[in-house]
N, C-alpha and C positions, 0 to 999 in steps of 0.2 A: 709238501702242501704248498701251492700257490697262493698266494695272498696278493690283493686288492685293498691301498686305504688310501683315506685323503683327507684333508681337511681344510677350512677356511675359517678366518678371523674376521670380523671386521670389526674397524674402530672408529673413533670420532677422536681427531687427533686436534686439539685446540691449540693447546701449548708446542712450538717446537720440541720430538720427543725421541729420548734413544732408546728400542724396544728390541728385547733378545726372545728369539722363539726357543722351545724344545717341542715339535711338531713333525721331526724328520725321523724318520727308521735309522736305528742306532747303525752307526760302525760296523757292525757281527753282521751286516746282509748286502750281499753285491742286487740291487736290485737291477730287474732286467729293463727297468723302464722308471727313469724318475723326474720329475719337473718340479722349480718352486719359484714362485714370483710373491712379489712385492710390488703393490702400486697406491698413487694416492691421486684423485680424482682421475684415474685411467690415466697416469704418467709412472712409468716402471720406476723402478729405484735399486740402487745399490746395495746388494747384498750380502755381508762378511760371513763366512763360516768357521766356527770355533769348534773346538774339538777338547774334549776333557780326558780324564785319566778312565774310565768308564766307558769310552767310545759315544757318551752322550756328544749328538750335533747342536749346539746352539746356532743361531742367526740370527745376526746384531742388524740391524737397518736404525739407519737416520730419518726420522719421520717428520715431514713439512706440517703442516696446518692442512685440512682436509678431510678428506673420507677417505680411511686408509683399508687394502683389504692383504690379507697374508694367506698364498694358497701354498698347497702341497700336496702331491698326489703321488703314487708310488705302486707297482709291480712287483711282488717279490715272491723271491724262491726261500730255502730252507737259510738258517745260517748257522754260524759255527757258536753253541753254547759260552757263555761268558765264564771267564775264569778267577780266579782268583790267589792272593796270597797272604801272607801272616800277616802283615802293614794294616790290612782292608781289615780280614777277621777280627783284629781287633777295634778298628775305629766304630764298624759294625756291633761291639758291644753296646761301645759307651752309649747310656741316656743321650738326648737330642732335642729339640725343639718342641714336635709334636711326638713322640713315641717317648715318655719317659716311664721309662725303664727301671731308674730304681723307686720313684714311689709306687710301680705295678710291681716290685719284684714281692712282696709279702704277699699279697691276692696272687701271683703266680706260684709262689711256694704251695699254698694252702688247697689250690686249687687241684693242683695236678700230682699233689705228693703220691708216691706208689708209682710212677710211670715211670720206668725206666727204657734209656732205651730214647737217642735223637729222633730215630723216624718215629717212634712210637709218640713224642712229645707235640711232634710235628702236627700230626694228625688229632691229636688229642687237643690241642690251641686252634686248630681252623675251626673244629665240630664245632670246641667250647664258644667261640666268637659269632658264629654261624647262627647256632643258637638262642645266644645272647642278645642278639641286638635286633633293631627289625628295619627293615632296607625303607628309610621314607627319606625321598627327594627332598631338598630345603629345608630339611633340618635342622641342619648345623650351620657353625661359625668358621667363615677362613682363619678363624683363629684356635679351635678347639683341638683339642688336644688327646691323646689315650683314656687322660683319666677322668673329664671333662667325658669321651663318648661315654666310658661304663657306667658312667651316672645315668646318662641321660637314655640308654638304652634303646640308641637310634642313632641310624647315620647314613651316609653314603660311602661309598667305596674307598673313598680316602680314611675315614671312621672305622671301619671293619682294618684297611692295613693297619694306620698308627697301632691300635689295638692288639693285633697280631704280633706286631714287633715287637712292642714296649713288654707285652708277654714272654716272647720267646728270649728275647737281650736277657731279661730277669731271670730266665733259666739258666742264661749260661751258650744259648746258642748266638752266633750272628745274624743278624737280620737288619732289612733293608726294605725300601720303596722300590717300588719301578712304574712308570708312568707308561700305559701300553696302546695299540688300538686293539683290540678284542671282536673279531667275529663273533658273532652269533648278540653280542650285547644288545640290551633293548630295557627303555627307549637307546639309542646310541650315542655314545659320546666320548670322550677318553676316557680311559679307566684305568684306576690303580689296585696294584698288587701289590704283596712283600715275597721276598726271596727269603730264604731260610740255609745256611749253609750246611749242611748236611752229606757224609759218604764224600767228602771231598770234591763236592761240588754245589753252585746257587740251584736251589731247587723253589719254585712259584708257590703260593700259596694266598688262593686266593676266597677267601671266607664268605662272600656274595656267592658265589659257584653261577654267577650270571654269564660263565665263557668259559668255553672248555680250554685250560690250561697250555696245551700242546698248541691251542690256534694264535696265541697273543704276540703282540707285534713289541720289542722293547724300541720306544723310546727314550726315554731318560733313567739314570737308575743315581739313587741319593739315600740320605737320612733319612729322610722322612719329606715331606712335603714340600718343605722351604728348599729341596734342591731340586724338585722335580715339578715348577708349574709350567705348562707352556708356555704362558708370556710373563715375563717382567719387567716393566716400566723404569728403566734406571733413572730416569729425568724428563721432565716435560711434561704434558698432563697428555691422556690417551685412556676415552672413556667405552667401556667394551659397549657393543653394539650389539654381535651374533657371532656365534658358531656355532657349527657344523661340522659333523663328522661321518666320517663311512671307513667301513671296514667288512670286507666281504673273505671268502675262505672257500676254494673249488672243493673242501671236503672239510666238513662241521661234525668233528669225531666226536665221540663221548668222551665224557670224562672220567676217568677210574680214579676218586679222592684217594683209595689208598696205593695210589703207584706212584712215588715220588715223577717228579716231569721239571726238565732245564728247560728255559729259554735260551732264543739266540743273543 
């Protein structure tokens, strides 16, 4: 499957500020065509690239005072499934910032008792979540949390993963964010997923079902949220402005919920 994404930021950078993106297609994909700039009032800027344990690409820029805007656009082919080891599966248990884990693990016990059986669990957590909550834009708090959405029974895509995880961790399985582009999403914008470690590999689960699973592009993969935003402001003030996102797919498969599917 060829895939098409891009995306741009712009900011209103007042304070001298140091701003790290996660905006680029992970590590896992030799793209056949990539570009990414950084400028502020139409004068380019210097770009660092960071590289984490995950193949997440950060990029650190020094931001003047100005109108700052941060592009990225990319070409890609298939990539190679991300992998894993015992270090990971377990940090993947522990509770976390926005996915906690053990004040869901009693409503996860009660929930799903009788289901034995990881893929069965799997699939039994995305329905329940799917269900559960109901997809309203501006809903929520950059600061809310698992147990925080199930109250409030509403959220965006971030709402539905934390959710997904903080459940699945309380089972017993590993689980995680990953910050994606998604063909076929609409309105469009970045979108998050959770991974679920499963048969010896990170398998997507993503409880919107707003993107067929096989088309997502991984950008970042983390905790929960706090490891995967695309911009963070380490200093200096830099007030958002717009973005924009695109992400297109030369074949927009269906999705089969009960066939497990890795990302690259």
């Amino acid at each position: 499957m060829k895939r098409d994404v891009s995306s741009r930021i712009a900011l209103n950078i007042t304070e001298p500020a140091e701003l790290v993106f996660a905006i680029a297609a992970s590590r896992h994909y030799s793209p056949a065509s990539e570009r990414i700039s950084a400028t502020v009032d139409g004068r380019s800027l210097e770009i660092e690239e960071l590289l984490d344990a995950h193949g997440t690409r950060l990029h650190r820029v020094l931001a003047p005072v100005g109108a700052f805007a941060m592009e990225y656009a990319a070409a890609l082919d298939e990539g190679d499934p991300a992998g894993g080891d015992d270090v990971e599966r377990l940090v993947y248990l522990r509770q976390s910032r926005y996915a906690e884990s053990d004040a869901m693990a009693p409503t996860a016990a009660a929930e799903f008792a009788g289901i034995e059986g990881a893929t069965q669990l799997l699939a039994a957590v995305s329905s329940w979540v799917g269900t559960r909550l109901a997809y309203v834009p501006g809903s929520s708090l950059p600061t809310d949390g698992a147990t925080r959405t199930l109250l409030a029974r509403q959220g965006v895509c971030r709402d539905y993963a934390h959710l997904c995880i903080a459940l699945l961790r309380g089972l017993g399985i590993p689980a995680r964010m990953v910050a994606v582009y998604a063909p076929g999403l609409h309105p469009m914008d970045f979108h998050a997923v959770a991974e679920a470690w499963i048969d010896d590999a990170w398998r997507a689960v993503d409880a919107t079902t707003l993107s067929p699973r096989s088309s997502l592009v991984r950008i970042a993969t983390g905790r929960d949220a706090a490891d995967t935003a695309f911009l963070t402001v380490v200093s200096g003030r830099a007030d958002l402005v717009d973005v924009t996102v695109g992400a297109t797919a030369d074949v927009l498969p269906d999705d089969d919920l009960d066939r497990l599917v890795s990302i690259a």
